[in-house]
C-alpha positions in Angstrom: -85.8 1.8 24.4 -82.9 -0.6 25.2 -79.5 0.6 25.9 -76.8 1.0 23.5 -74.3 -2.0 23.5 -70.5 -1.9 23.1 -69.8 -4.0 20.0 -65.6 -5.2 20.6 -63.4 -7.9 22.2 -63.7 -8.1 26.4 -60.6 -6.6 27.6 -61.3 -7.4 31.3 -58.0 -5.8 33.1 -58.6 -2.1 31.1 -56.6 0.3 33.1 -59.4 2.0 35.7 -59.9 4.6 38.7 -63.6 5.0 39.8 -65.3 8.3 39.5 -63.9 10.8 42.1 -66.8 13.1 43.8 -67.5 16.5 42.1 -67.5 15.9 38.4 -69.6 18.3 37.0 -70.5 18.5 33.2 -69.1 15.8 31.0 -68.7 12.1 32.8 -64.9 12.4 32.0 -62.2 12.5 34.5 -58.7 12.3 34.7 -56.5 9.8 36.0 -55.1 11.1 39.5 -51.7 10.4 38.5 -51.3 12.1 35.3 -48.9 12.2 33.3 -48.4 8.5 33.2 -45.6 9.4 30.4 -42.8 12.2 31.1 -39.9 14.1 29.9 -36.8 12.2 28.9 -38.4 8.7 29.1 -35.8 6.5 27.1 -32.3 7.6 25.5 -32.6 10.4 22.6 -36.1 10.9 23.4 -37.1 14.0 25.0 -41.2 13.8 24.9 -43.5 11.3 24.1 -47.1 12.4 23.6 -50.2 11.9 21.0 -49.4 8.2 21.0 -51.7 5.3 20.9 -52.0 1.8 22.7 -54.3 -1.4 22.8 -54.9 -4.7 24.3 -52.0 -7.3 23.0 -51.4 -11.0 24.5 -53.4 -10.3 27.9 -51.2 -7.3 28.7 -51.2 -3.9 26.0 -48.5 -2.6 23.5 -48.4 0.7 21.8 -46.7 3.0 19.5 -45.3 7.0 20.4 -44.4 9.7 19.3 -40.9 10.7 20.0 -39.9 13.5 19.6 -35.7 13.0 19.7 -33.3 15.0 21.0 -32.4 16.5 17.5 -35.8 17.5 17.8 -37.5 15.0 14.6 -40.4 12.9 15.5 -40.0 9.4 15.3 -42.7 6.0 16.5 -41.2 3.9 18.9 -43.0 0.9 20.7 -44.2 0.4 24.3 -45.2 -2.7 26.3 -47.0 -2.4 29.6 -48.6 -4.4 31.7 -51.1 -2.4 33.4 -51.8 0.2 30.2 -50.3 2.7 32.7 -46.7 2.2 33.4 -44.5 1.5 30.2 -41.2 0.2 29.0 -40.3 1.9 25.4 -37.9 0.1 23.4 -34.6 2.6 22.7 -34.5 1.8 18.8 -37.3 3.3 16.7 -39.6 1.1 14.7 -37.8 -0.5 11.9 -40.3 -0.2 9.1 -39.4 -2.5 5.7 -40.6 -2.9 2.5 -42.8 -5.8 1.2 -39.3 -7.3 0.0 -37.4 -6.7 3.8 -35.5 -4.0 2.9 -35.0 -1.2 5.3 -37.6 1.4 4.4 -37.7 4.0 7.4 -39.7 7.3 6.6 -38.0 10.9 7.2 -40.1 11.9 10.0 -43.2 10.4 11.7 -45.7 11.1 14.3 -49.5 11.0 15.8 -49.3 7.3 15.2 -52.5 5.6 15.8 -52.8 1.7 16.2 -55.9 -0.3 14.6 -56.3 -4.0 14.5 -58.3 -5.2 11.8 -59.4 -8.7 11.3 -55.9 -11.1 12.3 -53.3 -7.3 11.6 -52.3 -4.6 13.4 -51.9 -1.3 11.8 -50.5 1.7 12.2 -50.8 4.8 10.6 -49.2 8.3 11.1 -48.3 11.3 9.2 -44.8 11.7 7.5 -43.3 13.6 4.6 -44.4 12.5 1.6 -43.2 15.2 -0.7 -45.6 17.1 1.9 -47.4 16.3 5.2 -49.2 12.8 4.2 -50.4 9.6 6.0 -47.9 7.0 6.6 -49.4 3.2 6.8 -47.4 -0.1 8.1 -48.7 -3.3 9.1 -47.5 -6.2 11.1 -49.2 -9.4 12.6 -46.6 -9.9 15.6 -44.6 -6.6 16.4 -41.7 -8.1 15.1 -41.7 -7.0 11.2 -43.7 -3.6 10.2 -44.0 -3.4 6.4 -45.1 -0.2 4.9 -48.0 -0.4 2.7 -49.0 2.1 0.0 -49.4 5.7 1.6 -53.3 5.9 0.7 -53.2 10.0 0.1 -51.8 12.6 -1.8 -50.2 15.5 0.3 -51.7 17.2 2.1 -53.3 15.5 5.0 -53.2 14.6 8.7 -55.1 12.5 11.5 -55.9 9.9 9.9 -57.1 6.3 11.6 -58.7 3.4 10.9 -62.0 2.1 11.4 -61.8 -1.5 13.8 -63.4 -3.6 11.0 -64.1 -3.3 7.4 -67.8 -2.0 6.3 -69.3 -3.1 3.4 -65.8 -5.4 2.9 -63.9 -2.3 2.4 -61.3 -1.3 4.6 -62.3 2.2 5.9 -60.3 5.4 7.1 -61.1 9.0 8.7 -58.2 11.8 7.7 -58.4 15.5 7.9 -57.3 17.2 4.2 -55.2 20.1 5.5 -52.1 22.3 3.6 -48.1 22.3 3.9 -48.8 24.2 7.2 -50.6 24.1 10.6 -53.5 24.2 9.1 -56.1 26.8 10.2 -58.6 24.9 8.8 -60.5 21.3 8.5 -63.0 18.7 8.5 -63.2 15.4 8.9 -64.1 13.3 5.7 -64.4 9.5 5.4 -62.9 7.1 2.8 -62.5 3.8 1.8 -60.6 1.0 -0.1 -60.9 -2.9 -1.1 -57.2 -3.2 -0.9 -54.9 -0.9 0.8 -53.9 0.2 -2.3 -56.8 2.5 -3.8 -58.9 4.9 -1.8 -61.5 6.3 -3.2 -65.6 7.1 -2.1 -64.3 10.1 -0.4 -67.2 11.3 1.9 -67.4 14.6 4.0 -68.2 13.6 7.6 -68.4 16.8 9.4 -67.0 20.6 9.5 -66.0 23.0 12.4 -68.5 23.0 15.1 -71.0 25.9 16.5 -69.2 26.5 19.3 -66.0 27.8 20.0 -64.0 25.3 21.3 -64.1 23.2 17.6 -64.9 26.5 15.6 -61.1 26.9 14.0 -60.6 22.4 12.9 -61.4 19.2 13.8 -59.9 15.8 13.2 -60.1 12.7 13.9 -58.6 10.9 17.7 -58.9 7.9 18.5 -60.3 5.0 16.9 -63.8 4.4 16.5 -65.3 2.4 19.0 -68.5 -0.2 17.8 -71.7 0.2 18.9 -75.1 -1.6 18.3 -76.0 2.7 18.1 -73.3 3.8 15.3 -69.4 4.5 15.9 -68.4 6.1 18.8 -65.8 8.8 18.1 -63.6 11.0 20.5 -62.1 13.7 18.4 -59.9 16.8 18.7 -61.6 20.4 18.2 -59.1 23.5 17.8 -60.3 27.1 18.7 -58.0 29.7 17.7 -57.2 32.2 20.6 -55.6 35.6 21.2 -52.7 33.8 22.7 -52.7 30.5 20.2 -54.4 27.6 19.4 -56.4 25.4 22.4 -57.1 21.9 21.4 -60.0 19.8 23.1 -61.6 16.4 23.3 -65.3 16.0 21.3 -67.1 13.4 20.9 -69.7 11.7 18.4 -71.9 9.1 17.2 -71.1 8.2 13.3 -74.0 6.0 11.3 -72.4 2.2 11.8 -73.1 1.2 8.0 -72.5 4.7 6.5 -70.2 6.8 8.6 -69.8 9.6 6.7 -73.8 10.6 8.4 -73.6 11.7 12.1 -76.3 11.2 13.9 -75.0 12.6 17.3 -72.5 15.2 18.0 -71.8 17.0 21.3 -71.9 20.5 21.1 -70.0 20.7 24.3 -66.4 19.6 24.9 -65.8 16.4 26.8 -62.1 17.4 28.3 -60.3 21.0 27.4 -57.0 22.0 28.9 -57.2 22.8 32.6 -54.0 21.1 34.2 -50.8 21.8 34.2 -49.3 19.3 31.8 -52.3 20.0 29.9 -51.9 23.8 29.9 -47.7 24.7 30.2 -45.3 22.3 28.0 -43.6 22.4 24.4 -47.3 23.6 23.0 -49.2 24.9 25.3 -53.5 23.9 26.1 -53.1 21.1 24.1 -55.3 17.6 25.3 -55.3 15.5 22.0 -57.1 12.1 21.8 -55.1 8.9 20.3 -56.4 5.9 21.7 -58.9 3.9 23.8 -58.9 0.8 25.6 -62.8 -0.5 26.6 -64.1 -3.2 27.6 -67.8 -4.3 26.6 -68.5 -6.2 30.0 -68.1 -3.4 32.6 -68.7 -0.6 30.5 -64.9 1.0 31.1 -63.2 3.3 28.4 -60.0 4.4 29.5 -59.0 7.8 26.5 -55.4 8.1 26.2 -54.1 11.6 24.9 -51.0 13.7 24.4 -50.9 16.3 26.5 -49.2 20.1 25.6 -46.8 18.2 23.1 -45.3 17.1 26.2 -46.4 14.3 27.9 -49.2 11.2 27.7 -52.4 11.6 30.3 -55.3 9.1 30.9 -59.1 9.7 31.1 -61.7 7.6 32.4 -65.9 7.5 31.4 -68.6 4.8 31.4 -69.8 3.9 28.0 -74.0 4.0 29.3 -72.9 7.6 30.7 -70.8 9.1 27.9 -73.4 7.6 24.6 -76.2 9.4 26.9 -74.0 12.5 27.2 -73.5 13.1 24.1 -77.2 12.6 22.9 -78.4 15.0 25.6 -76.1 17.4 24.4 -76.0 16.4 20.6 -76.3 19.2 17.7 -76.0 18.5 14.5 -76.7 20.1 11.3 -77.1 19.6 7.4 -73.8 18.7 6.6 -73.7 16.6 9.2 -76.2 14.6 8.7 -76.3 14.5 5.1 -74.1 11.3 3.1 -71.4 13.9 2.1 -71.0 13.6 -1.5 -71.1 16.6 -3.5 
């Protein structure tokens, strides 16, 4: 059998640190200088976490969460030109209408970042009459128009798929309720235009295990494979001291993602630091972004960490796709297309 290939743009420069000795269990590791984002990192800004970056111009840009002083979350951008040290611009993001006028939502945060065809998009969750998915776009990180917010209330965690499948644009989100939800799955949608969603497809529930037993949802965006969609996600296990969110990960059908045909019953990272473990919310590592690169084989997973700061993992695409298929349990509603 031939080995799985990573289906996306060479990104040659991907931030890196080899493999130190002694990992044990999942091929993941953590970058030795974690947190690469702190406390107070720009002017009214007291954390930035659960934030997400990609290649741009030869160098990367990103979008954070920003959690100001008054204590709202706003998105503000980030340039970098190693993907580990940023620069965060002091203004937030100001997001317009399709006419230019100032259109800035209340609150906004867990942005992820998406380029699809020649657009960059970013999508987040904001009050829309209730916890709903925010959606801008912009082609040069200059001008961010706001496009139609594709849900009703209530839902969270939603990202973009890298391409459109079957021409539609498609999108994983996590239906929740006006709270912290104690619940969820991950379901699958799509759309021709931005505009109307619709096809709504159940991709999969709360895990076996413990660690995902409480909700899932989805991370970062899914990465192409010649294999199906690679997908790091967050799993949430509900504790007698609190919630503990960890990283999972999973191999989604690449023509109809709502099937998974692999899915780790193990973790890949859980809290074990201490950014990851003490901070604003506590045994929190929450997946946002990746940066890979098809040549070498490099994925770099960025995550918020405690609602509190930004780390970096590291794994090798050959040894995390054969991880998780080792490991892999699925079950009917997994696998099965998800309409009901």
């Amino acid at each position: 059998m031939s080995k799985p290939l990573m289906i996306s743009p060479a990104v040659p420069n991907v931030p890196w640190q080899e493999k130190p000795e002694g990992i044990v269990n999942a091929p993941v590791w953590r970058f030795k200088d974690n947190p690469i984002i702190g406390r107070n990192p720009v002017k009214n800004v007291a954390r930035i976490f659960n934030s997400a970056v990609m290649p741009y111009e030869g160098k990367f840009i990103g979008v954070f969460r920003g959690e100001q002083t008054n204590g709202i979350p706003y998105i503000y951008m980030g340039r970098s030109e190693d993907g580990i040290h940023w620069d965060f611009e002091e203004n937030k993001i100001p997001f317009v209408d399709e006419e230019g006028n100032s259109f800035m939502p209340h609150y906004a945060y867990d942005p992820r970042l998406v380029k699809v065809e020649d657009t960059y998009y970013i999508i987040w969750c904001q009050d829309f009459y209730g916890a709903a998915i925010g959606m801008a776009k912009t082609t040069d990180f200059k001008t961010f128009i706001r496009v139609e917010n594709p849900f009703l209330p209530f839902n969270r965690n939603a990202v973009l798929f890298p391409r459109k499948i079957n021409g539609s644009f498609m999108m994983l989100s996590r239906p929740s309720d006006s709270g912290h939800t104690p619940f969820g799955d991950i379901f699958v949608s799509e759309s021709k235009d931005l505009v109307y969603w619709g096809k709504h497809r159940h991709v999969m529930g709360r895990g076996h295990e413990w660690w995902e037993s409480l909700k899932i949802g989805g991370g970062a965006a899914p990465i192409e494979t010649s294999e199906g969609w690679l997908m790091f996600y967050h799993g949430v296990s509900g504790t007698c001291n609190g919630f503990v969110y960890s990283i999972g990960g999973a191999i989604l059908d690449l023509e109809n993602p709502s099937i998974v045909k692999y899915r780790c019953e193990n973790f890949l990272l859980t809290p074990e630091e201490w950014y990851e473990e003490r901070g604003f919310v506590p045994n929190v590592v929450f997946p946002c972004a990746t940066i890979h690169d098809p040549e070498s084989g490099k994925i770099a997973i960025y995550y918020g960490s405690a609602d509190s700061y930004v780390g970096l993992a590291f794994t090798y695409f050959d040894e995390i796709m054969d991880y998780i298929k080792e490991n892999s349990r699925v079950n009917e509603n997994d696998t099965e297309i998800g309409k009901r």
